[in-house]
C-alpha positions as CSV (number, residue, x, y, z in Angstrom):
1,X,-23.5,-13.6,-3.6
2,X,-22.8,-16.3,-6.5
3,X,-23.3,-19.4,-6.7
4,X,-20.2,-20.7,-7.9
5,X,-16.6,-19.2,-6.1
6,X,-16.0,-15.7,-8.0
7,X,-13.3,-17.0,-11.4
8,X,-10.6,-14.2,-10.1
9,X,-10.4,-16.1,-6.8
10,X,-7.0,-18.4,-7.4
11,X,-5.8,-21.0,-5.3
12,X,-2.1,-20.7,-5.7
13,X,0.2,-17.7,-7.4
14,X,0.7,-19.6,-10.3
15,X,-2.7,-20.4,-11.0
16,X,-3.4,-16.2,-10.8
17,X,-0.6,-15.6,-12.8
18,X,-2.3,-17.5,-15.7
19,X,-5.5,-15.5,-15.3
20,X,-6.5,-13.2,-18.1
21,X,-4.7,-10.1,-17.7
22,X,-6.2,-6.7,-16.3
23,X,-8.6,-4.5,-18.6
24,X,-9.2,-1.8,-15.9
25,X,-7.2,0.1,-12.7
26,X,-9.3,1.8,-9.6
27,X,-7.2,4.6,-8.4
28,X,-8.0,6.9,-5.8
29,X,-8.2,10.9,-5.8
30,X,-7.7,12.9,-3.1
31,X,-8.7,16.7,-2.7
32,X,-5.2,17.6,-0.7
33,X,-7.3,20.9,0.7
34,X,-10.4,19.2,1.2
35,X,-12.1,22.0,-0.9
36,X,-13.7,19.0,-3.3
37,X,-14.5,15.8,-2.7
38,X,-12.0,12.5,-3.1
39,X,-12.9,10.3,-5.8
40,X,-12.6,6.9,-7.0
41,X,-11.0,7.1,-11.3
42,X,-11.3,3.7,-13.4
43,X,-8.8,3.8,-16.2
44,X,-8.5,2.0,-19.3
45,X,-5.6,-0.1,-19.4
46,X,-6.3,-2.5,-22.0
47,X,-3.9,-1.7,-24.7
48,X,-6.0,-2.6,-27.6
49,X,-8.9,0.0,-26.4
50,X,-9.5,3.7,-27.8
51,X,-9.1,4.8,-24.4
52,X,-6.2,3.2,-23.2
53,X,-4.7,5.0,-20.2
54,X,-7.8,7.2,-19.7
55,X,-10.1,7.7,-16.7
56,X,-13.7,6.2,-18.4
57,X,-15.6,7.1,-15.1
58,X,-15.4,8.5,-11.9
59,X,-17.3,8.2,-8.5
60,X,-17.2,10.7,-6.3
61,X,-17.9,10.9,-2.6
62,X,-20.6,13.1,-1.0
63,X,-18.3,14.8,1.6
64,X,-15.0,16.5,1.2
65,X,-12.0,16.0,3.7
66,X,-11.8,11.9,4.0
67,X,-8.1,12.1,2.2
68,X,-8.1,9.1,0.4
69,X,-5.3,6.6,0.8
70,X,-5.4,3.2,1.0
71,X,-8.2,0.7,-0.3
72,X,-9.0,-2.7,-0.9
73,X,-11.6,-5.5,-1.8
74,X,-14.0,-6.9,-0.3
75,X,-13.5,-10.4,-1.1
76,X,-10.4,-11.9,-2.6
77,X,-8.6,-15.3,-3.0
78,X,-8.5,-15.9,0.8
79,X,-12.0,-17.0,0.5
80,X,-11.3,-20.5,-1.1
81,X,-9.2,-21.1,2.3
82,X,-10.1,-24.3,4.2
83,X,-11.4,-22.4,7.3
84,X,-13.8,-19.9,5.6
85,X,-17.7,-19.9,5.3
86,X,-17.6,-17.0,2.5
87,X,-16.8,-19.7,-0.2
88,X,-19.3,-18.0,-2.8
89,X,-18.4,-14.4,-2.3
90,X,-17.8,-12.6,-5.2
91,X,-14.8,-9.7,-5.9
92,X,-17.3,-6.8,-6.0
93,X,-16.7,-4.0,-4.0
94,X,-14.0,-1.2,-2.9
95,X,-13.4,-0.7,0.5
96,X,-12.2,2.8,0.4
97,X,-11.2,4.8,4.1
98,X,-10.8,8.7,4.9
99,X,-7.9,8.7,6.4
100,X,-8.1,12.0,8.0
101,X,-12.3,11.5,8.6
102,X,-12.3,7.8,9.9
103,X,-14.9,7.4,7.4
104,X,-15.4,4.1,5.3
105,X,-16.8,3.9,1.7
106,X,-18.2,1.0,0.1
107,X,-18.2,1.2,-4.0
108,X,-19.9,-1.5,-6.3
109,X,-18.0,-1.7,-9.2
110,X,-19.9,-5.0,-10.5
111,X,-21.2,-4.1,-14.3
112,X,-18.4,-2.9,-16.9
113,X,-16.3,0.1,-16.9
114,X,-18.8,2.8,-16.4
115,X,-20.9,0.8,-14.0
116,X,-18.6,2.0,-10.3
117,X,-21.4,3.4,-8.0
118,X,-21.2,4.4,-4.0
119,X,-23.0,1.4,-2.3
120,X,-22.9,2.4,1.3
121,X,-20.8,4.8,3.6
122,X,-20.0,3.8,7.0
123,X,-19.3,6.8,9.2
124,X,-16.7,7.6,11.8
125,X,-19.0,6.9,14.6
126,X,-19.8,3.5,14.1
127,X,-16.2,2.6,14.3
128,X,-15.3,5.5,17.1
129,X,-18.4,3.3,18.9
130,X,-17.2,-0.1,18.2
131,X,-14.2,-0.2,18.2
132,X,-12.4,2.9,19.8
133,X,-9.7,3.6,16.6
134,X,-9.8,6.2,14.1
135,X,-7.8,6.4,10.9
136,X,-8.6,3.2,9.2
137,X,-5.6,2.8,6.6
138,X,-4.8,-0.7,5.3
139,X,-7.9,-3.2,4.1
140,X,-6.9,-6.7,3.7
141,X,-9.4,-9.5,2.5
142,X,-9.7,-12.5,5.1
143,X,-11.2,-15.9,5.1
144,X,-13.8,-14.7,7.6
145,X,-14.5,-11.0,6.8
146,X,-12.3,-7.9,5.8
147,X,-9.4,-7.2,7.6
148,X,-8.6,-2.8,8.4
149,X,-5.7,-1.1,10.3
150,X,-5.8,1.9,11.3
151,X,-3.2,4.4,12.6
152,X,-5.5,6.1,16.0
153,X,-7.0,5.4,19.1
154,X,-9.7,7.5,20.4
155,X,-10.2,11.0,21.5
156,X,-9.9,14.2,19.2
157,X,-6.1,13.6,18.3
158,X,-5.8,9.4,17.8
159,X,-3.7,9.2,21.0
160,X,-6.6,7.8,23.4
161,X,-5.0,4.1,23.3
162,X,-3.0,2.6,20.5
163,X,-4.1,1.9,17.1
164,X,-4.6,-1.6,16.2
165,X,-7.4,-4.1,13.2
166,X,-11.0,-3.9,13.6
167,X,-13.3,-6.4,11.5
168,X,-16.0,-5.7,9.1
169,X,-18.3,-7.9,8.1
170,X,-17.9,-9.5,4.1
171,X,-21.3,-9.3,2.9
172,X,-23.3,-6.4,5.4
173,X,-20.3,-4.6,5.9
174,X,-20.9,-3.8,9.4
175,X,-18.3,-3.6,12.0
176,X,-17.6,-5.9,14.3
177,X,-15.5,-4.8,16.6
178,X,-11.3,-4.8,17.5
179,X,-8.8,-7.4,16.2
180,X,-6.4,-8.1,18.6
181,X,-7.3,-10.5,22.4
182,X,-3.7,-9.1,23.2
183,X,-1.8,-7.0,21.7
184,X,1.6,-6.9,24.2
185,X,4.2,-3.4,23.6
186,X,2.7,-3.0,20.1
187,X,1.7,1.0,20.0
188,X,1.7,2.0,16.6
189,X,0.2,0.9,13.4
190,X,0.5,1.0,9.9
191,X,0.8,-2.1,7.3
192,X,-0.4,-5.8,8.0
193,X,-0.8,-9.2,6.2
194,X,0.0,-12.8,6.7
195,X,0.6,-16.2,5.7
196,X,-2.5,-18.1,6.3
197,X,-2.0,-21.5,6.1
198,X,0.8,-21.0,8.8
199,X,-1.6,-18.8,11.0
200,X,0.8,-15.5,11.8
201,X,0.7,-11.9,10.6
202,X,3.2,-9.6,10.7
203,X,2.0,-5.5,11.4
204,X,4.3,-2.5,11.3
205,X,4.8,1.0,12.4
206,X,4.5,4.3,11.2
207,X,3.5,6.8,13.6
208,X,0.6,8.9,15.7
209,X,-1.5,10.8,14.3
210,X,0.0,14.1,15.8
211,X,3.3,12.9,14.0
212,X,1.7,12.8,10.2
213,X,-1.9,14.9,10.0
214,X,0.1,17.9,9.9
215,X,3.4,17.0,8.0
216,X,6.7,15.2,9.4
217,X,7.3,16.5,13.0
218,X,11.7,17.3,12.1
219,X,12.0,16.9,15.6
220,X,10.2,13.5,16.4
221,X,12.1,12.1,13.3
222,X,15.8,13.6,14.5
223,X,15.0,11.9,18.0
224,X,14.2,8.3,16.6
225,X,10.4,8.5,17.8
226,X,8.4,7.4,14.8
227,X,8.1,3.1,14.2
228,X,11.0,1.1,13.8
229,X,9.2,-2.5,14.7
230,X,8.1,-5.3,13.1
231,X,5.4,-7.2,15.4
232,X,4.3,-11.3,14.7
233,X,1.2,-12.6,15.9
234,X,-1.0,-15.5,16.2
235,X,-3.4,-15.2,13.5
236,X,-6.2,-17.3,15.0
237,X,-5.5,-16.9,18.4
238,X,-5.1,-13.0,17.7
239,X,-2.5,-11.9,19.8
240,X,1.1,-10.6,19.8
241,X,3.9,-13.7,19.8
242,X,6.9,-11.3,19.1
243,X,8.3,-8.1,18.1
244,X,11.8,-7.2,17.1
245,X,13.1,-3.8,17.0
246,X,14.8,-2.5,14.1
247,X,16.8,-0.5,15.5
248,X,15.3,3.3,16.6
249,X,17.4,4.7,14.1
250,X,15.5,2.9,10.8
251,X,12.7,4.9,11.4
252,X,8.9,4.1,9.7
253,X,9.0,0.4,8.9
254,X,6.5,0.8,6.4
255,X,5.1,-1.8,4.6
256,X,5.2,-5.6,4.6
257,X,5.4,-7.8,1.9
258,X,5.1,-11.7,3.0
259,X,6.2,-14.6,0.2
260,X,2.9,-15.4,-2.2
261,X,3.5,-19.2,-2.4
262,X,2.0,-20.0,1.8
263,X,4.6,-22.8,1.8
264,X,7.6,-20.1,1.7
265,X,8.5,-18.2,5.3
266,X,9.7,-15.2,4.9
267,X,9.0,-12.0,3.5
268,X,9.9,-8.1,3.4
269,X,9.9,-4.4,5.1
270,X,10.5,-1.4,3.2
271,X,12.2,1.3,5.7
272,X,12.2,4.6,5.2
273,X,15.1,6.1,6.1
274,X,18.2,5.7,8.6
275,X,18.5,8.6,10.2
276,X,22.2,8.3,10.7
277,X,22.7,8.2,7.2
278,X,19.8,9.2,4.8
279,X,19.6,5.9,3.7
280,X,16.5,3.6,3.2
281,X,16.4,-0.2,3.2
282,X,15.0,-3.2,2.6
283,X,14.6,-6.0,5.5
284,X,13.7,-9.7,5.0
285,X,12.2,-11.9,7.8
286,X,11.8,-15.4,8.1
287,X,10.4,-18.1,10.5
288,X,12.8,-21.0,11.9
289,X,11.5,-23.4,14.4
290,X,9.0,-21.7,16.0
291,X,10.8,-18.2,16.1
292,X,11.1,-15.2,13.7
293,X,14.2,-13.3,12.3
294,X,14.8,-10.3,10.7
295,X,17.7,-9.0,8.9
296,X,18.6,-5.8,6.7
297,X,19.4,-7.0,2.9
298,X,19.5,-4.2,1.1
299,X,20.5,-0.2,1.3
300,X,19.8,2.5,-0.8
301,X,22.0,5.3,-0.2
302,X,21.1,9.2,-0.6
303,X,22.0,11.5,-3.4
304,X,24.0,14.6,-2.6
305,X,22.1,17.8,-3.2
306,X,22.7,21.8,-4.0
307,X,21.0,23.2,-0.7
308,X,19.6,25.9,-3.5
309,X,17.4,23.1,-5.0
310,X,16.5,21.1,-1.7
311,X,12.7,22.2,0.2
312,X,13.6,23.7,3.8
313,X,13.1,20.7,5.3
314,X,16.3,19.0,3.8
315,X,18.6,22.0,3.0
316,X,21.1,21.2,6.0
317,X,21.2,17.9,5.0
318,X,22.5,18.9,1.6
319,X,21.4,15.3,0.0
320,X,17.9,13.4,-1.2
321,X,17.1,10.6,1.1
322,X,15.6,8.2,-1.1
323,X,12.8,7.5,1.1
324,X,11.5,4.1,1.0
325,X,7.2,4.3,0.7
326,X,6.2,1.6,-1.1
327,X,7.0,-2.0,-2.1
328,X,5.8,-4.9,-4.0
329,X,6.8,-8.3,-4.8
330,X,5.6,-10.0,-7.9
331,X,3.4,-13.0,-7.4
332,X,6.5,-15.3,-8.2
333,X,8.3,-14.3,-5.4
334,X,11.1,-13.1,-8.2
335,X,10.7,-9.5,-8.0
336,X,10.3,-6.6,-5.6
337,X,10.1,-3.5,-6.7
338,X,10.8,-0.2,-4.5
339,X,9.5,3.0,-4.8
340,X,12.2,5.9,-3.8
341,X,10.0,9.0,-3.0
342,X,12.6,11.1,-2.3
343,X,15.3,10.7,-5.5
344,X,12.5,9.3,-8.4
345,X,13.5,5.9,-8.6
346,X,11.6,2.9,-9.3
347,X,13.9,-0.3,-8.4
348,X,13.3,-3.7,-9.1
349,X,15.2,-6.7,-6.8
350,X,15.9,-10.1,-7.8
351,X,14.5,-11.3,-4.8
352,X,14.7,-15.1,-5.8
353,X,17.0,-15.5,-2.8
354,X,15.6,-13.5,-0.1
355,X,18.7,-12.9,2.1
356,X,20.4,-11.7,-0.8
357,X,18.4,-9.2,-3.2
358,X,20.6,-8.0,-5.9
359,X,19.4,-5.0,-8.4
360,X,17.8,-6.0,-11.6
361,X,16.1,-2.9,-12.9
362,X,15.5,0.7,-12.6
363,X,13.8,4.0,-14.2
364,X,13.9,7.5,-13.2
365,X,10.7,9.8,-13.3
366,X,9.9,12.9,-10.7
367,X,12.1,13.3,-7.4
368,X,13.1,16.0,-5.4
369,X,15.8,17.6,-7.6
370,X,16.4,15.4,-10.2
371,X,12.5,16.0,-11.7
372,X,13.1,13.8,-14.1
373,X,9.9,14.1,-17.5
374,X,8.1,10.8,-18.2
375,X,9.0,10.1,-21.4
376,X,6.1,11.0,-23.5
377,X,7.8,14.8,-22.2
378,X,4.8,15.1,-19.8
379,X,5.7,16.9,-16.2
380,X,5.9,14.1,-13.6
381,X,6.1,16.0,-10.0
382,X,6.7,14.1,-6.8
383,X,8.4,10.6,-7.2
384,X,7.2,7.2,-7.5
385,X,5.2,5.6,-4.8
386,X,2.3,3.8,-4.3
387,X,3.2,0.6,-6.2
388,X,1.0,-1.8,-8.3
389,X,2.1,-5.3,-10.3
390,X,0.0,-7.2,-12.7
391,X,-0.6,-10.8,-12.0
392,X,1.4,-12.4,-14.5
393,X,4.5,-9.8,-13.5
394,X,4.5,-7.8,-17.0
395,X,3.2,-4.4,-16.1
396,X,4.1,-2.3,-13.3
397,X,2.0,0.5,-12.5
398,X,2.3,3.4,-9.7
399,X,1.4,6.7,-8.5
400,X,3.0,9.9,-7.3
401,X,1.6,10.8,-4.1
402,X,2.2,10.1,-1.1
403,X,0.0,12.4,1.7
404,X,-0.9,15.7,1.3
405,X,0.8,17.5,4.0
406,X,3.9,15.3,3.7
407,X,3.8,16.3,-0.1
408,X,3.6,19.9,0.8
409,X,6.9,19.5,2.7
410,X,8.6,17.6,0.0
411,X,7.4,18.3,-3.0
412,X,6.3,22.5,-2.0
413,X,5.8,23.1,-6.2
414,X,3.3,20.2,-6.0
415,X,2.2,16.4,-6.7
416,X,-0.4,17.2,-9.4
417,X,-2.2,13.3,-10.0
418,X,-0.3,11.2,-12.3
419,X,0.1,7.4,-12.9
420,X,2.3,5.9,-14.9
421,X,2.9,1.9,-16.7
422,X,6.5,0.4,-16.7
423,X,7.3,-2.9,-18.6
424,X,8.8,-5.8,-16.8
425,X,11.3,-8.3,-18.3
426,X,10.8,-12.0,-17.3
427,X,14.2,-12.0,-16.3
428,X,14.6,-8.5,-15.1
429,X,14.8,-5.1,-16.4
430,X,12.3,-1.9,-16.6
431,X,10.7,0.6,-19.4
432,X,8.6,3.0,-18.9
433,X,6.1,3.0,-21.3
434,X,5.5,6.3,-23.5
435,X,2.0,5.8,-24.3
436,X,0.9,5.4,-21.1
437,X,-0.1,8.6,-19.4
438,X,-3.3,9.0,-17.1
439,X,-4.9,12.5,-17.4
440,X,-6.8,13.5,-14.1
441,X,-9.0,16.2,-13.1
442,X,-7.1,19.6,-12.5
443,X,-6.7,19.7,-8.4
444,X,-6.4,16.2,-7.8
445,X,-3.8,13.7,-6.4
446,X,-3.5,10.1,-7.1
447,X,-2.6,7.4,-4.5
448,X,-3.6,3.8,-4.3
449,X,-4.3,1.7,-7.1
450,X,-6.0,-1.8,-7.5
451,X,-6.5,-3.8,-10.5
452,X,-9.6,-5.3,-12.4
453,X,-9.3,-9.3,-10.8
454,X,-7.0,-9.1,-8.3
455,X,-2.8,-7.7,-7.8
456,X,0.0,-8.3,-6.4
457,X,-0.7,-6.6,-2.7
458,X,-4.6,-7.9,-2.6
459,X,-4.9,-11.5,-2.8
460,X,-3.7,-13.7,0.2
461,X,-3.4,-17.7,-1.3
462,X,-4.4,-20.7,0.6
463,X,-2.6,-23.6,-1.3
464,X,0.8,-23.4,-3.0
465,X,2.2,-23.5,-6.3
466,X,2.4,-26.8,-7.9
């Protein structure tokens, strides 16, 4: 603990977006057979360095099979809220869950580049015991300790109860125990976060475990049964206030994306895919006296396809759905950017009115037919996905990805690991840049990334811009 507030905890967006920019990314690995163990890759991306766009250390994990996926801090700038005790926390240590083992790592990464070491591995039974979930996915940072979905109940197959948020503690790490005091029709789990000055959270769905561990179940997404809510809650008073159907049709309302700036109410759902037209979309929701909205802003449609170059699973469609996994929104509230899995799209959205968010930017790299080289002439395989932007909005960085059997079904040539850098424009535009080409370890994937002080889909702000 320090004795002063850690210097990457901001008050306000703007304030962040001033900060010194990032010298170092933490990505995750993942052994997509299990047959090694997932991993934790720092990479140089200081331009100035020798070994810019390298790995310059790795941590890896004493057991194989966790499937790494997605990870947070400990500590971020949610701590200088009002209503916390953790005041003097410092931005120390990666909170990394095994997705398929319902196991929890816990890596230092305090001391310089090469310093990342395993500090302490919570295993499945402590949160089987505690809590009754399995599949921890999403870890947010909260005033009063750290915040993690997950996407199973109990029992040998998740389905023993619904998935929900347990609590771990900040400093000892141990968990607490479950989230929610009431929960209502919410049943599935995936993404979370909130506005914390206005005291809601807004969760979404993906699906059961039985619907993902093995691949995409054709059948359960043909018959509308995978998520396609949005659920708000009482932050403080921890339970369920409303939950609007999307429609069963806009199936896997994935992740959430609430406005930075706590004074702004509103914010946005990537979807993956309509399922009575291929097509993926964005959704914004806002608060009005008391009551939430949503509404579909944005569509992305599919691109037709020669069955002779689709994977089985799409031939009779004859098209690449884009497929909507991952989104991020700039800490300006200006930009979102969209990752489309499916056709190897990176798109950036003027977001500045959220009702209304018109295209400002795109690149092509990977997709499903289109296999588009990064521009250095390196192989990119799979598409864009897991999302990351720098704090000042400059650099946008993502991964290919997006879970290992799912990949298999997609992407049946294979998602070797890659990570990529694209330049941002301050008023719009992207470029990929050439120079900028992570080399991982032969048999590796890459998912998650976070960046050296704090990103765009960590920090949760207390006070708003001035």
């Amino acid at each position: 603990m320090s004795a002063r507030p850690d210097v990457t905890f901001h008050a306000s967006p703007r304030l962040a977006m001033e900060a010194p920019a990032e010298t170092l990314a933490y990505t995750v690995m993942l052994s997509p057979d299990g047959s090694a163990p997932d991993g934790l890759a720092v990479v140089d991306v200081d331009p100035d360095s020798a070994s810019f766009g390298e790995i310059v250390h790795q941590v890896l994990m004493p057991n194989t099979g966790d499937e790494f996926h997605h990870f947070g801090w400990n500590a971020c700038s949610s701590a200088l809220s009002p209503l916390t005790g953790h005041a003097f926390l410092e931005r120390r240590y990666l909170i990394i869950p095994g997705i398929r083992s319902s196991r929890i790592y816990v890596v230092d990464v305090k001391g310089g580049p090469t310093a990342a070491k395993l500090h302490k591995v919570i295993e499945p039974e402590e949160i089987f015991a505690k809590t009754g979930y399995s599949r921890p996915h999403t870890i947010h940072c909260g005033p009063e300790g750290i915040y993690v979905s997950t996407l199973g109940g109990g029992g040998a197959d998740g389905t023993d109860g619904p998935p929900g948020i347990f609590i771990m503690d900040c400093e000892t790490f141990e968990v607490l125990g479950r989230w929610e005091i009431d929960r209502g029709v919410q049943d599935k789990h995936y993404d979370f976060w909130w506005n914390l000055p206005r005291d809601y959270m807004v969760s979404s769905e993906w699906g059961l475990p039985p619907q993902f561990e093995g691949g995409i179940v054709p059948e359960d997404l043909l018959s509308n049964k995978y998520g396609h809510r949005l659920h708000f809650w009482d932050l403080r008073g921890r339970r369920n206030v409303q939950t609007i159907d999307l429609g069963e049709n806009h199936q896997m309302a994935l992740e959430v994306r609430p406005a930075h700036d706590p004074s702004r109410e509103y914010g946005f759902c990537g979807v993956v895919i309509d399922t009575t037209n291929l097509e993926g979309s964005i959704w914004t929701w806002w608060r009005e006296n008391g009551e939430f909205h949503v509404k579909k802003t944005a569509t992305i449609p599919p691109e037709p396809a020669d069955p002779d170059d689709l994977p089985p699973l799409l031939k009779g469609f004859e098209a690449v759905p884009p497929l909507v996994t991952d989104i991020d929104l700039s800490l300006d509230d200006r930009f979102l950017y969209v990752s489309c899995w499916g056709t190897g799209e990176m798109r950036q959205y003027d977001v500045n009115d959220p009702m209304n968010p018109t295209l400002a930017g795109s690149v092509r790299i990977g997709g499903i037919t289109r296999k588009t080289a990064h521009p250095s002439g390196a192989e990119y395989l799979g598409g864009p996905q897991m999302v990351e932007v720098s704090r000042d909005g400059k650099r946008v960085y993502w991964t290919n990805s997006l879970y290992s059997t799912w990949d298999d079904q997609f992407y049946p040539d294979g998602v070797p690991a890659a990570m990529v850098k694209a330049d941002a424009g301050g008023e719009g535009g992207l470029t990929l840049d050439d120079s900028f080409w992570v080399e991982f370890p032969d048999g590796y994937r890459s998912h998650q990334i976070r960046l050296e002080g704090g990103d765009c889909s960590t920090d949760s702000f207390c006070y708003p811009s001035a």
